[in-house]
C-alpha positions in Angstrom: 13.3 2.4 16.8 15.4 0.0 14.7 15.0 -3.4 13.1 14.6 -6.7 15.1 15.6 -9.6 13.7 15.2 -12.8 15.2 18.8 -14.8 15.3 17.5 -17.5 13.3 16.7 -15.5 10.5 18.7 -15.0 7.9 19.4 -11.3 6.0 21.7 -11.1 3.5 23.8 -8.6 2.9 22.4 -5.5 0.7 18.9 -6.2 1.7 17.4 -2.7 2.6 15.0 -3.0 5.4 13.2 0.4 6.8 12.8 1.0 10.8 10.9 -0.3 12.8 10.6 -3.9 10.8 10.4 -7.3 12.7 11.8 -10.5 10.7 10.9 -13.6 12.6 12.4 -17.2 13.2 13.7 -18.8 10.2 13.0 -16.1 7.9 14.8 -15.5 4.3 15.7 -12.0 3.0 17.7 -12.0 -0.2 20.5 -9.2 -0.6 18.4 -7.4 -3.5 15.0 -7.2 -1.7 14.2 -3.4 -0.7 11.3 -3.7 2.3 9.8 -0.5 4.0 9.5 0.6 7.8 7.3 -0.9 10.2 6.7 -3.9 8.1 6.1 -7.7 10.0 7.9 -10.8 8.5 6.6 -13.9 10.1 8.0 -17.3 10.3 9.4 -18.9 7.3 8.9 -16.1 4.9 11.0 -16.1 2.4 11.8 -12.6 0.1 13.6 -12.6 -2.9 15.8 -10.3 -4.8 14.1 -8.3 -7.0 11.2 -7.8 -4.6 9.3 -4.5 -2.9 7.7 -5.0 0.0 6.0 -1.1 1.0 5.5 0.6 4.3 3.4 -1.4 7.0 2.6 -4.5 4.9 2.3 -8.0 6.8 3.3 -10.6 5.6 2.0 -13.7 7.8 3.8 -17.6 8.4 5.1 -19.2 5.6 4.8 -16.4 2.8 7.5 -16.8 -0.3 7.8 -13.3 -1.8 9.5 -14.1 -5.2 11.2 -11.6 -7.8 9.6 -9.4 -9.3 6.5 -8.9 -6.9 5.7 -5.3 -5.6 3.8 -4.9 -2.3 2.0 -1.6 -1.7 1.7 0.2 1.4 -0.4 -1.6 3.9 -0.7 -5.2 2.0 -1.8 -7.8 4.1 -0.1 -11.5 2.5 -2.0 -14.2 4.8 -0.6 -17.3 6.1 0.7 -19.4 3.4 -0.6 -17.9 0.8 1.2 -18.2 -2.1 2.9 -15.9 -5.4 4.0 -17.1 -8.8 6.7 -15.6 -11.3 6.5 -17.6 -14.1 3.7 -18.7 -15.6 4.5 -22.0 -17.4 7.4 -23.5 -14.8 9.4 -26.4 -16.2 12.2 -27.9 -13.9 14.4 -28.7 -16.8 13.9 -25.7 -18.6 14.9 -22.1 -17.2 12.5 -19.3 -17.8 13.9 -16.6 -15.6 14.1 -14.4 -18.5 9.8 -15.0 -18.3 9.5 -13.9 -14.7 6.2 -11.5 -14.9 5.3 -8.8 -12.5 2.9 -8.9 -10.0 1.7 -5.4 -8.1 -0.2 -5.8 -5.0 -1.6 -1.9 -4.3 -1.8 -0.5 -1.1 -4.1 -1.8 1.4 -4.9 -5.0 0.0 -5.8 -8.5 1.8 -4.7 -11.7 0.7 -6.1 -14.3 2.5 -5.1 -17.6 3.8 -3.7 -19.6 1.2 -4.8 -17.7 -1.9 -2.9 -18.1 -4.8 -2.1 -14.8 -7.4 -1.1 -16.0 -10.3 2.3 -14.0 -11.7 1.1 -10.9 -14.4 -2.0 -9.5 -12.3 -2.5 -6.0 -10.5 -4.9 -6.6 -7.3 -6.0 -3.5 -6.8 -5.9 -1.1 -3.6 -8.0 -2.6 -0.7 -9.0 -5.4 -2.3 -10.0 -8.3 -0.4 -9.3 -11.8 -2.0 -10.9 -14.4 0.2 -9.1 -17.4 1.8 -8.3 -19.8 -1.1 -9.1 -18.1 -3.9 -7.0 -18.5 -7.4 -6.4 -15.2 -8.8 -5.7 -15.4 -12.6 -6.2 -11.9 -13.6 -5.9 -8.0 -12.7 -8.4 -7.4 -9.5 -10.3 -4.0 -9.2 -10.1 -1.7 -6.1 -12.2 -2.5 -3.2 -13.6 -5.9 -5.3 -14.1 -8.6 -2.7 -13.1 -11.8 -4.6 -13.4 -15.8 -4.0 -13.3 -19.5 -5.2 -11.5 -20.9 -7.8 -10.5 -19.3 -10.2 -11.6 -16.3 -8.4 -14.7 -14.6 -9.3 -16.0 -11.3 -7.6 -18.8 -11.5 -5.6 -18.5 -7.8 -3.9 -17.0 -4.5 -3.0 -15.2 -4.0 0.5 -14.5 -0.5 2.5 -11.3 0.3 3.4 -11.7 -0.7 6.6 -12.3 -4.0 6.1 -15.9 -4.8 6.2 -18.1 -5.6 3.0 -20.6 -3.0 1.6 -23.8 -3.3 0.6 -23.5 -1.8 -3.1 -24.5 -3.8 -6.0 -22.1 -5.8 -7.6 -23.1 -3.7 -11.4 -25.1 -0.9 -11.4 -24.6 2.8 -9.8 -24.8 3.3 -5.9 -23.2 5.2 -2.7 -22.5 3.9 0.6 -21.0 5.8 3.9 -18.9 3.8 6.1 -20.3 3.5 9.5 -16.8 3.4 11.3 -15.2 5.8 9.2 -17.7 8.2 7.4 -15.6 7.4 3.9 -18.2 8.1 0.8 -18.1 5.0 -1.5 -19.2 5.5 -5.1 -20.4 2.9 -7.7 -20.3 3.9 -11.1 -19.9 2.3 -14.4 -18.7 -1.1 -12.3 -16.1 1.2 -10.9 -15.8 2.2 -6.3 -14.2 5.2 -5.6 -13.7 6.4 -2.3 -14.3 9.9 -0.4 -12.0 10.2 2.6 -14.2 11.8 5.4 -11.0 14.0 6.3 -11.2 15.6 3.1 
């Protein structure tokens, strides 16, 4: 398997790109950027320098991946949604010595035209719903909306939303995958079924 990328994309030289990746029409890959196998550019995405993009991600139409943001394994970016690396942008003033770090963990969603603010950790399979501002650091599994996002949830792994309190103590199996989810101490852990 080896990397397709469409001829009117553009990949500079030094990017690192894994096997298996696609990089669609009019795309942008910056010499610095370091993106895993199997991983699904659309059109007009645009990855910068100092940016990670893990194993499997996909990032949808119209996605700008700037320095210093770190995609997980598995991250889903959705169409034009959009990241930040500086917090206070000025055109006449340069701040890229203020460029904060963002970490998407692994198997995260960001929907359609979300925003995540530069600074913030979303956490693994979280689920941040289309639109959504994201200002700061997002649990694991929390299912989070509206503006500035607020969560109203947890989500499995899989994709669907579960049924546990948003506070309190609880366990739920997942019907499609027989993972154990735990609620405790407004913390979700999950048991694997395979393990």
């Amino acid at each position: 398997m080896s990397v397709s990328i469409h001829p009117s994309a553009i990949v500079d030289a030094g990017a690192q790109i894994g096997e298996g990746t696609r990089v669609w029409h009019f795309a942008h890959v910056c010499s610095g950027a370091r993106i895993g196998k199997d991983v699904s550019l659309g059109q007009n995405v645009f990855v910068g320098n100092r940016v990670v993009i893990g194993d499997f991600c996909k990032v949808q139409n119209n996605v700008s991946i700037y320095d210093n943001v770190t995609l997980e394994e598995g991250v889903f970016c959705g169409p034009s949604m959009v990241f930040t690396n500086v917090y206070n942008p000025r055109a006449l003033i340069s701040r890229k010595s203020e460029y904060r770090d963002t970490l998407i963990r692994r198997g995260a969603t960001l929907g359609a035209n979300c925003t995540i603010i530069c600074g913030v950790t979303v956490g693994s399979f979280a689920f941040i719903g289309a639109g959504a501002v994201v200002k700061k650091d997002v649990p694991d599994f929390a299912l989070m909306v509206g503006v500035p996002a607020r969560q109203i949830g947890w989500m499995s792994a899989y994709g669907e939303r579960l049924s546990l309190p948003l506070r309190g103590d609880g366990t739920e199996v997942c019907p499609h995958t027989g993972d154990v989810y735990t609620l405790s101490a407004g913390r979700l852990a999950r048991q694997a079924a395979d393990q």
